[in-house]
TITIKE-198202 format. One record per residue (C-alpha): residue number from 1; y, x, z; residue in one letter. Coordinates in steps of 0.02 Angstrom, whole numbers. Each point is the difference from the previous one (the first is absolute). Example, Ala and Ser with C-alpha at 12.3 -4.5 7.8 and 13.67 -1.06 7.14 Angstrom:
residues 2
[site 1 [-225 615 390] "A"]
[site 2 [172 69 -33] "S"]
This chain:
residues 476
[site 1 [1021 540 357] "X"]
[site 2 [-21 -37 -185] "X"]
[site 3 [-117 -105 -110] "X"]
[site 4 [-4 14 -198] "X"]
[site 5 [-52 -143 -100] "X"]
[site 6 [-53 33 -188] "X"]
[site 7 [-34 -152 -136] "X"]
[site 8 [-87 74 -139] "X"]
[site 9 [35 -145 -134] "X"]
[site 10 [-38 -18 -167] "X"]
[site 11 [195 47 -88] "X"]
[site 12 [77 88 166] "X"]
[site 13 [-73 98 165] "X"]
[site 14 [110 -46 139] "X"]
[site 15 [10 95 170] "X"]
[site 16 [113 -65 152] "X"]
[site 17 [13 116 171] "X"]
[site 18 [20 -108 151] "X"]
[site 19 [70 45 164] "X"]
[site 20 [-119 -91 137] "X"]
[site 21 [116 -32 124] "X"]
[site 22 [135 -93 -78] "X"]
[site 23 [-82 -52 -175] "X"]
[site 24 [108 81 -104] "X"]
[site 25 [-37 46 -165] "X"]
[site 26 [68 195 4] "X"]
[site 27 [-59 31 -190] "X"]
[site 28 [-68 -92 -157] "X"]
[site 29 [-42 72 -161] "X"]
[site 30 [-89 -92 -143] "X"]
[site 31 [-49 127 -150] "X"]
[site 32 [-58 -78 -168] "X"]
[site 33 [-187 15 -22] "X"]
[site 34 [0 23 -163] "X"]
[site 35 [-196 60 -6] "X"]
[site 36 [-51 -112 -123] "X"]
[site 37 [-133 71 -121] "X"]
[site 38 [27 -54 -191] "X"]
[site 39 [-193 -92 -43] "X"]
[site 40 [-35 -53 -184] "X"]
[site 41 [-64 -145 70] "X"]
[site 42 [113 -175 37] "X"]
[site 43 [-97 -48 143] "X"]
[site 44 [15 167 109] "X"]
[site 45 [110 47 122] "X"]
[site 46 [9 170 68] "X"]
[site 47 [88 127 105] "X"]
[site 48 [-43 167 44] "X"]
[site 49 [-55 12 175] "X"]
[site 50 [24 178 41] "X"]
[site 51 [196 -19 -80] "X"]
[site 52 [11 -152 145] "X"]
[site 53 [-54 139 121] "X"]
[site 54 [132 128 -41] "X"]
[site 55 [139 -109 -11] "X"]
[site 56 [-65 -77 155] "X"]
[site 57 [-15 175 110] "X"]
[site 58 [160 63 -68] "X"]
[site 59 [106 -126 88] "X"]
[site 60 [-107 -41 140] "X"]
[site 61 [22 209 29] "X"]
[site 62 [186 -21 -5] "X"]
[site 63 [5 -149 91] "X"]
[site 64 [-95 79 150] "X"]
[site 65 [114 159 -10] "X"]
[site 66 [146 -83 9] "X"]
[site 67 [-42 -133 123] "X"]
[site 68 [-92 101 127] "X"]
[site 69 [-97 -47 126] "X"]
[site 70 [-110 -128 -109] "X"]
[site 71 [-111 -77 122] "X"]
[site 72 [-120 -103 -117] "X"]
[site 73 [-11 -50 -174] "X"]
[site 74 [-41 -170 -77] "X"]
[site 75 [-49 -51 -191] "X"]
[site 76 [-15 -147 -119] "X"]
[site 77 [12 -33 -172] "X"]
[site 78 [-62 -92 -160] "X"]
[site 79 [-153 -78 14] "X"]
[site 80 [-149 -78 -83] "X"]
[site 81 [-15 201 -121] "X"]
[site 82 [-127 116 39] "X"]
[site 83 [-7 195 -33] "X"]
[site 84 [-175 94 18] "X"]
[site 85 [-9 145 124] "X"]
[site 86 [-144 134 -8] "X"]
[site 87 [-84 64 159] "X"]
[site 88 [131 84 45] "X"]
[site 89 [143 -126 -4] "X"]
[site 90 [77 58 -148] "X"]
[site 91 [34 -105 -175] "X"]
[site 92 [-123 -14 -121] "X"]
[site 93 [104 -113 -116] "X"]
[site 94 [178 -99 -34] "X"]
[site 95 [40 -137 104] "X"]
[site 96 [-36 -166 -58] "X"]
[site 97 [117 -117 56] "X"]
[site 98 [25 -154 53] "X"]
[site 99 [58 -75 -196] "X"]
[site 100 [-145 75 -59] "X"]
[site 101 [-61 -117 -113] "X"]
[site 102 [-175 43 -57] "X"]
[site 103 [-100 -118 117] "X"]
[site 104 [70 -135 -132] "X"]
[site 105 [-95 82 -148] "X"]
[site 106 [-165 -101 -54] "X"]
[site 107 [-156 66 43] "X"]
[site 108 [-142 57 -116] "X"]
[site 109 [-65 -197 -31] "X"]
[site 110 [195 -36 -34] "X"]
[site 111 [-40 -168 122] "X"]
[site 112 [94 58 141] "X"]
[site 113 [131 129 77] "X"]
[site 114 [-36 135 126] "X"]
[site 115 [103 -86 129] "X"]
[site 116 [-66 -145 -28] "X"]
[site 117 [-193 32 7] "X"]
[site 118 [48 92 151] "X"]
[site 119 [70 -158 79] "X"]
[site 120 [-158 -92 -33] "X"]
[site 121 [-54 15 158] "X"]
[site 122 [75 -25 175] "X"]
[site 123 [150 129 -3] "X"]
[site 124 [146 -53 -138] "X"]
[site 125 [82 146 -85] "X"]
[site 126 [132 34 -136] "X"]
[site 127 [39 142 -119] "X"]
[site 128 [75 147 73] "X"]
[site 129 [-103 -13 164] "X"]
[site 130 [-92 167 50] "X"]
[site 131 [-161 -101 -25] "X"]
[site 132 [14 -47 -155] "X"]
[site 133 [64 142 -70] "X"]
[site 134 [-151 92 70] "X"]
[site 135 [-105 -117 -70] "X"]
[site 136 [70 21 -158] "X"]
[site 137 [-26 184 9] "X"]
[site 138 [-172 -27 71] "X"]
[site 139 [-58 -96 -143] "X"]
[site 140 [95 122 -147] "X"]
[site 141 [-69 177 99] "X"]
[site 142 [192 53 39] "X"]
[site 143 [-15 61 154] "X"]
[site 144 [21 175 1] "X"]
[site 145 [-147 97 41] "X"]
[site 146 [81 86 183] "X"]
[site 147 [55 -171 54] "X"]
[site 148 [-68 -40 195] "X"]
[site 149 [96 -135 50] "X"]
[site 150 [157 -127 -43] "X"]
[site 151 [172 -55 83] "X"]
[site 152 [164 -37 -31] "X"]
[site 153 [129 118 -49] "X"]
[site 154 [83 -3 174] "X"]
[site 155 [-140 28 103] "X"]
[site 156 [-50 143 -122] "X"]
[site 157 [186 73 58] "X"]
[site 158 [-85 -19 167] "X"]
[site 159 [-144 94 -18] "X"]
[site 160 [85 149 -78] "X"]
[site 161 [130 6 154] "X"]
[site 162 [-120 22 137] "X"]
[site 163 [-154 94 -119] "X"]
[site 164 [-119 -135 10] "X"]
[site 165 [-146 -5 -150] "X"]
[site 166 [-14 -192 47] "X"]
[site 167 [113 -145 -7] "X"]
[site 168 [24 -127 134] "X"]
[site 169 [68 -146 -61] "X"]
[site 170 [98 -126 108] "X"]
[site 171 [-58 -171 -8] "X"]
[site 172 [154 -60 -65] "X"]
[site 173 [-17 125 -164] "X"]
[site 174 [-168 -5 -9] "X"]
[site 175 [16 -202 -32] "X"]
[site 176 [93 26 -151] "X"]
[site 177 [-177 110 -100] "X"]
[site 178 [-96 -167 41] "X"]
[site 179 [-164 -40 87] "X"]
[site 180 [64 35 172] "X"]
[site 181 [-87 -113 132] "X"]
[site 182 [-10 -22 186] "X"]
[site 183 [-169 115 56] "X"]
[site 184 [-81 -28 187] "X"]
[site 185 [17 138 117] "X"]
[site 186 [-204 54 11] "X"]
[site 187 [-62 -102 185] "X"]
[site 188 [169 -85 16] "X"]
[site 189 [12 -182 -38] "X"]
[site 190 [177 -46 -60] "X"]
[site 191 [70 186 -7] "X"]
[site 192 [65 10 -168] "X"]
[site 193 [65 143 -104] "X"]
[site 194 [31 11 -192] "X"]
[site 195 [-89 84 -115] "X"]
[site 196 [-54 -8 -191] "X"]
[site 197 [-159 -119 -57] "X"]
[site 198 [-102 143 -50] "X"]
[site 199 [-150 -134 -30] "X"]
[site 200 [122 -111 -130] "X"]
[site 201 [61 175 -63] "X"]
[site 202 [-162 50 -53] "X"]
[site 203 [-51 -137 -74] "X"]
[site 204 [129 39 -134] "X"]
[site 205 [-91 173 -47] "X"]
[site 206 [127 90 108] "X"]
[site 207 [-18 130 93] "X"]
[site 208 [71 -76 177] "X"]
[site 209 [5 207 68] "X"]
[site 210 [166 -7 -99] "X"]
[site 211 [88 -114 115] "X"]
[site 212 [79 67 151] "X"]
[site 213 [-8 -42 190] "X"]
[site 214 [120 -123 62] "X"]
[site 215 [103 -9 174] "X"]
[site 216 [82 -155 72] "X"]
[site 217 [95 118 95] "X"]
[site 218 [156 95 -35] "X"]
[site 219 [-94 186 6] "X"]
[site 220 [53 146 29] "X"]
[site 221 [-61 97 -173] "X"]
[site 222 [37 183 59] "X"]
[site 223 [145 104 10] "X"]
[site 224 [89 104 -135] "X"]
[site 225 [33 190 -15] "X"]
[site 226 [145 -29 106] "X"]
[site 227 [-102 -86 137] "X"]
[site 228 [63 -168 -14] "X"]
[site 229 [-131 -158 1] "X"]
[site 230 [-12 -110 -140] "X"]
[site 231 [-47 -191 20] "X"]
[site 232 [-116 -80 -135] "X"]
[site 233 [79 -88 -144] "X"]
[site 234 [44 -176 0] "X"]
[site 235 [22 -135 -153] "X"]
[site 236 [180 0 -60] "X"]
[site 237 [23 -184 21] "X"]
[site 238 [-70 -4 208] "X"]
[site 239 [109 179 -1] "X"]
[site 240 [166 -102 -64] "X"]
[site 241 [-76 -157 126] "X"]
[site 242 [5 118 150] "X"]
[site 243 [167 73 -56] "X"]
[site 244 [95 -148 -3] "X"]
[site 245 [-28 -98 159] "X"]
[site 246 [37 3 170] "X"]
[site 247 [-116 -128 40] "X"]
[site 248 [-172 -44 -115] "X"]
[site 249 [-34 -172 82] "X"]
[site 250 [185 -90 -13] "X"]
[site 251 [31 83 -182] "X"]
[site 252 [5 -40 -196] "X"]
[site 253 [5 136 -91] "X"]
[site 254 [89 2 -181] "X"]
[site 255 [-23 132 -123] "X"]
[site 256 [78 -2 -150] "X"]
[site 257 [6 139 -129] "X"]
[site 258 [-88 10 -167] "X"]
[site 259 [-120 -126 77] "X"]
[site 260 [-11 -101 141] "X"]
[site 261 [-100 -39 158] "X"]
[site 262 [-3 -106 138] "X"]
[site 263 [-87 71 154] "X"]
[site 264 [-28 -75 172] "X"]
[site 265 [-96 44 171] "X"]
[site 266 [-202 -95 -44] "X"]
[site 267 [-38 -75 182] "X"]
[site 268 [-149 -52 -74] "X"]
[site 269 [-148 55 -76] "X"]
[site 270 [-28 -135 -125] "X"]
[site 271 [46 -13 -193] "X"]
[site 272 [172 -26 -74] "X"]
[site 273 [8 -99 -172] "X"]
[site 274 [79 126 -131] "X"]
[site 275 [28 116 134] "X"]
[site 276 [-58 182 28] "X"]
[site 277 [-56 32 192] "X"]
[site 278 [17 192 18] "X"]
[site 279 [-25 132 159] "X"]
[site 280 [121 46 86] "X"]
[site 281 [-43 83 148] "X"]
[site 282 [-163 -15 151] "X"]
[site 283 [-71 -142 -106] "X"]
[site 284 [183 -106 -28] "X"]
[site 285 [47 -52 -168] "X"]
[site 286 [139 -64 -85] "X"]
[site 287 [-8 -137 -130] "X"]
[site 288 [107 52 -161] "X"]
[site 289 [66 -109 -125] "X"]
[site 290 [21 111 -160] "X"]
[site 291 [129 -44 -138] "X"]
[site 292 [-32 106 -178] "X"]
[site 293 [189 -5 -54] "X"]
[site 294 [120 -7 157] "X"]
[site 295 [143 92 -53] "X"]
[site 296 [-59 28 -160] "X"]
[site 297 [30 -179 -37] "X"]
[site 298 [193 32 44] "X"]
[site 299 [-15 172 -117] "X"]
[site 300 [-74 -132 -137] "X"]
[site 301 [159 -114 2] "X"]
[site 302 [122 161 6] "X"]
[site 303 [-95 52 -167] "X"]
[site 304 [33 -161 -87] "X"]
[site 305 [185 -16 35] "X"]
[site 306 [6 187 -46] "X"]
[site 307 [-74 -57 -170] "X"]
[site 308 [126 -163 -22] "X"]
[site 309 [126 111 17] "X"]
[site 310 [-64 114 -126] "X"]
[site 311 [-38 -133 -118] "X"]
[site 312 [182 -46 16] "X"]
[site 313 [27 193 -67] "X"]
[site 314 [106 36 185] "X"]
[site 315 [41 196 -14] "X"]
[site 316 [-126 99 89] "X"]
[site 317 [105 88 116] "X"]
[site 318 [31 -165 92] "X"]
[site 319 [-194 -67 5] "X"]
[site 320 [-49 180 48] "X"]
[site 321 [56 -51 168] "X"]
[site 322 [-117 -95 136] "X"]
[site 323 [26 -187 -7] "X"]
[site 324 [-88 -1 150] "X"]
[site 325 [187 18 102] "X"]
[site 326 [44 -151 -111] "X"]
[site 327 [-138 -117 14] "X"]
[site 328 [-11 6 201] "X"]
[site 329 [183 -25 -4] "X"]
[site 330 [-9 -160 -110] "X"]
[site 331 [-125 -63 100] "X"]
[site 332 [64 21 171] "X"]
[site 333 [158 -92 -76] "X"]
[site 334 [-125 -135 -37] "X"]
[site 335 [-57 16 189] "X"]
[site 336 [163 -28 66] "X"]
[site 337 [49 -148 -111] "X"]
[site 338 [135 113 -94] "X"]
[site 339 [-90 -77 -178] "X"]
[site 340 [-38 -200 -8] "X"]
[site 341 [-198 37 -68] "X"]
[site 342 [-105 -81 176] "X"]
[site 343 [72 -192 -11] "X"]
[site 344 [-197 -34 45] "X"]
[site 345 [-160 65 -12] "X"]
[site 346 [-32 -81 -152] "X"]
[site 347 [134 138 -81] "X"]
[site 348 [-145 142 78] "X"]
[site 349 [-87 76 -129] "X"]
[site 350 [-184 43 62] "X"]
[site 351 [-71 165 -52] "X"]
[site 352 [-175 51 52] "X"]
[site 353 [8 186 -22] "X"]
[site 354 [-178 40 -20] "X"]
[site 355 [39 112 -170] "X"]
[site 356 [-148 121 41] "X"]
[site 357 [-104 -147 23] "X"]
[site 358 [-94 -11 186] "X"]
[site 359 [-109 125 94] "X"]
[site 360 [-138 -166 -30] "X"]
[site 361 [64 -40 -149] "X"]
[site 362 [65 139 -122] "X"]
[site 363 [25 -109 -165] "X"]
[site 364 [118 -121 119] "X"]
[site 365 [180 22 -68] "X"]
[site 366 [180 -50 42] "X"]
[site 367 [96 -163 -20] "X"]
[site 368 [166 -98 10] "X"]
[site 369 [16 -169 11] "X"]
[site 370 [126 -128 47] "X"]
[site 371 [118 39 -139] "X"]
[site 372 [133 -118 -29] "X"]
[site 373 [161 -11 -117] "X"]
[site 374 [108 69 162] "X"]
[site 375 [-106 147 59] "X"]
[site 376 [-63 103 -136] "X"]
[site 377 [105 151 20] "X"]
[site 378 [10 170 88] "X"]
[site 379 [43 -51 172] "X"]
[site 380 [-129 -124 36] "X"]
[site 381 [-121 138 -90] "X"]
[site 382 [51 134 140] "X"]
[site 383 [-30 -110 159] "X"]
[site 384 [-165 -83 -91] "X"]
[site 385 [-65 164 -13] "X"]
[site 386 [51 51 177] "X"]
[site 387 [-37 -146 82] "X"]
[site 388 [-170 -7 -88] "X"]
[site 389 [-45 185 45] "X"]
[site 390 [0 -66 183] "X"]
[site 391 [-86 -160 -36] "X"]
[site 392 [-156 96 -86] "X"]
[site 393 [0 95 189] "X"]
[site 394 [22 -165 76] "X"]
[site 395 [-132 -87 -43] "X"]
[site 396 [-126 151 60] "X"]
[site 397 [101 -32 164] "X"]
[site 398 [-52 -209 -14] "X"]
[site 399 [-178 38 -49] "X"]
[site 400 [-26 125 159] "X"]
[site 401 [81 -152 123] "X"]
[site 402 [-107 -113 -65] "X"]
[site 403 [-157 100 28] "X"]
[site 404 [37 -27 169] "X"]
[site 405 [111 103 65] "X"]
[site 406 [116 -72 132] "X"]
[site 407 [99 171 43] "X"]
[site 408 [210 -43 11] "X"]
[site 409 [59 132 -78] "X"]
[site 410 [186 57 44] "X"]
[site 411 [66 129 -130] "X"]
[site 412 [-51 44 -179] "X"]
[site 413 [28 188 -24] "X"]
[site 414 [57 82 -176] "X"]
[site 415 [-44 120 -86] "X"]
[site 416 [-14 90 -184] "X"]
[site 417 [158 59 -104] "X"]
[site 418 [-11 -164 -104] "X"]
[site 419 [47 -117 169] "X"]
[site 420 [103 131 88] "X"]
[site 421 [97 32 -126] "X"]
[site 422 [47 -192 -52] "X"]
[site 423 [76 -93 144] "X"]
[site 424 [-1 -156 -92] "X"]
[site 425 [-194 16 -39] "X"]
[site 426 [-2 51 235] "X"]
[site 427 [100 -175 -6] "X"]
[site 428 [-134 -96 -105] "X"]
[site 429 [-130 66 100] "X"]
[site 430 [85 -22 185] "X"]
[site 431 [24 -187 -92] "X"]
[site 432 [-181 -45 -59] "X"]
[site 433 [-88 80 153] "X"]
[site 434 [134 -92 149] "X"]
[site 435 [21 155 84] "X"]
[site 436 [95 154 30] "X"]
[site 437 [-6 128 -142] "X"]
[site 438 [2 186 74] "X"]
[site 439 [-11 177 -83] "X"]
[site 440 [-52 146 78] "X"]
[site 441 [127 136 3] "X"]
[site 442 [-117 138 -84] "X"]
[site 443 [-70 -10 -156] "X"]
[site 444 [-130 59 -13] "X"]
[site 445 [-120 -109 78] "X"]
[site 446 [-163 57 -42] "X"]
[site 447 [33 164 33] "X"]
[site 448 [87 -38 166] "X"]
[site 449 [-161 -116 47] "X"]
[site 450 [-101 154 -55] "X"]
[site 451 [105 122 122] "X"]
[site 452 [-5 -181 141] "X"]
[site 453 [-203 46 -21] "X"]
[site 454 [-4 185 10] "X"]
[site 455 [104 -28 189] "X"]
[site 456 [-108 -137 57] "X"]
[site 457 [-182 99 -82] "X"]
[site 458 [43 158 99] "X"]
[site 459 [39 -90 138] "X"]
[site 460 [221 40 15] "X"]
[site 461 [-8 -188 33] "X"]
[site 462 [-143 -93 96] "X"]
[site 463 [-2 -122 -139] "X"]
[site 464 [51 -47 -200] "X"]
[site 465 [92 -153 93] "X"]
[site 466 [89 119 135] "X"]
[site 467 [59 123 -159] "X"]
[site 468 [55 -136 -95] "X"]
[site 469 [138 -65 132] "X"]
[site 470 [110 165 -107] "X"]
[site 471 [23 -124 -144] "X"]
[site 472 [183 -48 -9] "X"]
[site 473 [81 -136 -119] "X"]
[site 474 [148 4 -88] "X"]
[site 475 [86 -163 79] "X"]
[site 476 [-35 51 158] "X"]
């Protein structure tokens, strides 16, 4: 027996097939999504839904030719967009994503933002999130005229692979559009389920009919053409969560690409300062730590060597090449004491890497300090950056122990091409944190804890926890 995981993300759509006996990954594919729709305006940013769908059913087609029998099938992907669906569950207009930006614009009294008089009340929301971006459209009459209801662009993939006309949102998705609470079970006392604050919704002159229903559960949606049943959607960073451990209690989890988070098991239903507290699954959340930059901060120091070096006119043909090769390898020399740069740590540099600002604050920018007559130069650049990559993840780590949380954690688990690729940036981490550093052998994580989901939601394995025991590491 087979699952197939897809990631719909914003730049690629990603599909693993996993065999659930022995966890292997037996297949992955990732196809660019290059669905973006040109707008005339900055602050949009749009793909074309239905193009997501036929990339998307082409290779999940193939995928279940090939790999027959495909037992269940499991999806995630980019949160926080929304795309509108008519009454029948088809498209009524582009995808806007999660970098949309128009919830920043100023409203008609130029006083305020749209994200920001939406987070006058009790629920706190950004640009980009389905919410806001409603609102928006709410307020400026773009909604298009067929439109019955909202979701994300991966739960829309769900709908048109088992025929629905309605979404059904997970809990973990459905977090990322904003206004999601905890709702009482009608004549139960302490029975909770999620759902959306129509009341709050409304009192923003939406229409609250818009928003979908919401499970805690991990579904069943329907079954394709084929027959095969398709689990609801999950968010893509509980997706890459469930992927990559073994264990959710003893675990850290790293990931480090274009941006960064820090995510751990909640065992408590309280508040973490600058934290996020998501769902995850039957009412658990994770608290996630969420770094703007990540590897982008490591992309930003590549760029200005690359322009040194072109400032120093060196022949194109050379700097053409990655100098990412180069800068790991200078700094693991500085790791293993080949070059005399660490006498003490008054040679560190310290570099808060915060060059996208903060998810709290967005004007917050990057600095160095602790530059002295003996350490300004490219070495002590490379492991500042590095090392403070990890500290900005750190700290989220500090703030959640603090809060309360007494939990010994054993392992820290990596993931994102930015840390598995860099084995002096696994080093750093496996440093800072005091414990073992492992990677997960696939790749793919969110899809592979979308496929873990689709076993565990159609009931291959009793449990998420039971389907997770596939995961393998590469040390091991």
């Amino acid at each position: 027996m087979k699952a197939i995981g897809l990631d719909i993300g914003t730049t690629s759509i990603s599909a693993i097939v996993l065999h659930a006996e022995s966890g292997e990954v037996l297949e992955a594919v990732t196809l660019e999504n290059d669905a973006a729709i040109v707008s005339r305006n900055h602050w949009e940013s749009l793909q074309d839904a239905d193009a997501i769908w036929e990339r998307t059913i082409q290779l999940l087609n193939r995928l279940i030719a090939e790999h027959r029998p495909v037992g269940a099938i499991g999806l995630t992907g980019q949160m926080h967009g929304i795309v509108y669906a008519d009454s029948n569950g088809q498209a009524v207009g582009p995808l806007c994503n999660w970098q949309d930006g128009r919830g920043d614009l100023p409203m008609a009294d130029g006083k305020t933002t749209y994200a920001a008089y939406l987070s006058s009340g009790q629920y706190k929301l950004s640009t980009g999130y389905g919410a806001v971006t409603h609102f928006y459209n709410t307020i400026n009459n773009l909604i298009p005229a067929e439109a019955a209801s909202l979701c994300t662009i991966h739960s829309y993939i769900g709908m048109r692979l088992t025929g629905a006309h309605k979404p059904l949102l997970h809990s973990s998705d459905a977090a990322s559009i904003g206004f999601l609470r905890d709702c009482n079970f009608s004549g139960k006392s302490g029975n909770k389920f999620s759902c959306f604050d129509k009341s709050e919704i409304e009192k923003y002159a939406m229409n609250s009919e818009f928003f979908p229903e919401v499970t805690d559960s991990f579904t069943v949606l329907g079954e394709t053409e084929q027959g095969i049943p398709v689990v609801v959607a999950i968010g893509d960073n509980q997706a890459s969560f469930i992927g990559s451990v073994r264990d959710m209690a003893d675990s850290i989890v790293l990931n480090i690409g274009t941006s960064g988070q820090l995510s751990v098991l909640a065992a408590h239903e309280r508040s973490y300062p600058y934290m996020e507290l998501r769902p995850l699954k039957d009412k658990q959340k994770i608290a996630v730590g969420a770094a703007l930059c990540g590897g982008k901060s490591y992309a930003l120091l590549e760029n200005f060597f690359r322009s040194v070096l072109e400032m120093a006119e060196v022949p194109a043909e050379i700097i053409s090449k990655k100098l990412y090769a180069k800068m790991n390898g200078y700094a693991q020399q500085v790791l293993n004491g080949d070059k005399n740069t660490f006498d003490s740590d008054n040679d560190k540099i310290m570099f808060r890497t915060q060059f996208a600002g903060t998810r709290l604050d967005p004007e917050q920018r990057a600095v160095i300090s602790g530059l002295g007559m003996h350490n300004f130069d490219a070495s002590h650049l490379i492991i500042g950056v590095l090392e403070g990559m990890v500290e900005e993840l750190y700290e989220y780590y500090q703030k959640f122990s603090e809060a309360g949380e007494s939990q010994a954690y054993t392992r820290v688990i990596g993931s994102g091409n930015a840390l598995r690729n860099n084995p002096v940036l696994q080093k750093i981490a496996s440093r800072r944190f005091g414990l073992p550093l492992l990677i997960p052998m696939h790749h793919e994580e969110a899809a592979y804890g979308a496929a873990l989901t689709a076993l565990a939601g159609t009931g291959i394995f009793a449990t998420i926890e039971e389907a997770q025991r596939l995961i393998r590491y590469e040390s091991e």
